[in-house]
N, C-alpha and C positions, 0 to 999 in steps of 0.2 A: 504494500500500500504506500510506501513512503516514494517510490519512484512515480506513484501516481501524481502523488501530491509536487511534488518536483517536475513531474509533466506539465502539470496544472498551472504553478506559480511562472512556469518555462514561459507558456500560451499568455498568458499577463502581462509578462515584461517585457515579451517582442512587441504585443498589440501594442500596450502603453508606450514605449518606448516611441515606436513610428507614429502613433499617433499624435503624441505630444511634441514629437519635435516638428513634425507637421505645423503644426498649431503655435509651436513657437514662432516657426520661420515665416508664417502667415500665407501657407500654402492655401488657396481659395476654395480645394475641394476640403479642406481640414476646418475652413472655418466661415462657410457662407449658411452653415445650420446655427449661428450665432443671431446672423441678422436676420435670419428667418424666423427666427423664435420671438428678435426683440429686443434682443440680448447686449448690450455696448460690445465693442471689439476688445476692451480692455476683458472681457472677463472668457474671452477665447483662451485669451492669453495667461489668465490666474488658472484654466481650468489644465492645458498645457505646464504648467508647471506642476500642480498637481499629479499631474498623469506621469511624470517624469522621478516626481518621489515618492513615488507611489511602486512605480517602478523597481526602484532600489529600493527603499522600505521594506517590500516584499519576502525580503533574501535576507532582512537583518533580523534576530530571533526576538528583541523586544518591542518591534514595533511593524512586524508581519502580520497581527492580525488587524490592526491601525489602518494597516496600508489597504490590505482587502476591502475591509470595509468602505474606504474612501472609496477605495476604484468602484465597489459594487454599488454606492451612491450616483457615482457619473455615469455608470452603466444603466443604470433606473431611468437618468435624465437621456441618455443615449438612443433608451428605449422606447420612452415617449415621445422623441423628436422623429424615428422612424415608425412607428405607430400613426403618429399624425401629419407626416408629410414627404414620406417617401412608400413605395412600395415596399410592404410587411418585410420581402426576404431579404433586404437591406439591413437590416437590424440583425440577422443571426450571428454575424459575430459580437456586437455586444450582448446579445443572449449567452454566446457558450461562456463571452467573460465573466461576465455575473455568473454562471453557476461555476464556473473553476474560482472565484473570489469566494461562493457560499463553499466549497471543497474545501477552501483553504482555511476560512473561518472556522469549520465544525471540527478541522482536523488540528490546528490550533489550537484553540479552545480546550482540546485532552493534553495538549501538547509533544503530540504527535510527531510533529514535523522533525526531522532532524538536520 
């Protein structure tokens, strides 16, 4: 189970990773779900930051379940932004991140991970 969870956190920190730097560098397919929502450009750019120590967080043992959580929070807003303005299969990858974020939380949580 532990290699799962290592898969898991693996699938996290590349999406996060590309996506945040995306979002840092103001790449337009990374951040036109900003102003579509409403959203100022500045908070493209707090949510990329996020998504980047979120990232590394993941892999550090006292603040990996911290990090899940955050990311599984962006992934909720990820979801209702392709829910309500993109076609539904647009959104499966912030789907599988949120549940590899709840895999990492519940296996956390026992403190599983090693």
């Amino acid at each position: 189970m532990k290699y799962v969870i290592w898969v898991a956190m693996a699938i996290v920190t590349l999406v996060m990773l590309m996506g945040g730097i995306m979002k840092l560098t103001g790449n337009p397919m990374a951040t036109t779900s900003f102003s579509v929502l409403g959203l100022p450009a500045i908070f493209g750019t707090f949510i990329g930051v996020c998504e980047v120590a979120g990232a590394i967080g993941i892999w550090l043992r006292k603040t990996s379940m911290l990090a899940a959580s955050g990311i599984a929070i962006i992934m909720l807003g990820a979801i209702y932004y392709h829910v309500m303005h993109t076609p539904l299969a647009e959104g499966i990858p912030a789907f599988v991140v949120l549940l590899c974020c709840a895999l990492i939380i519940s296996r956390r949580g026992t403190g599983v991970i090693g």
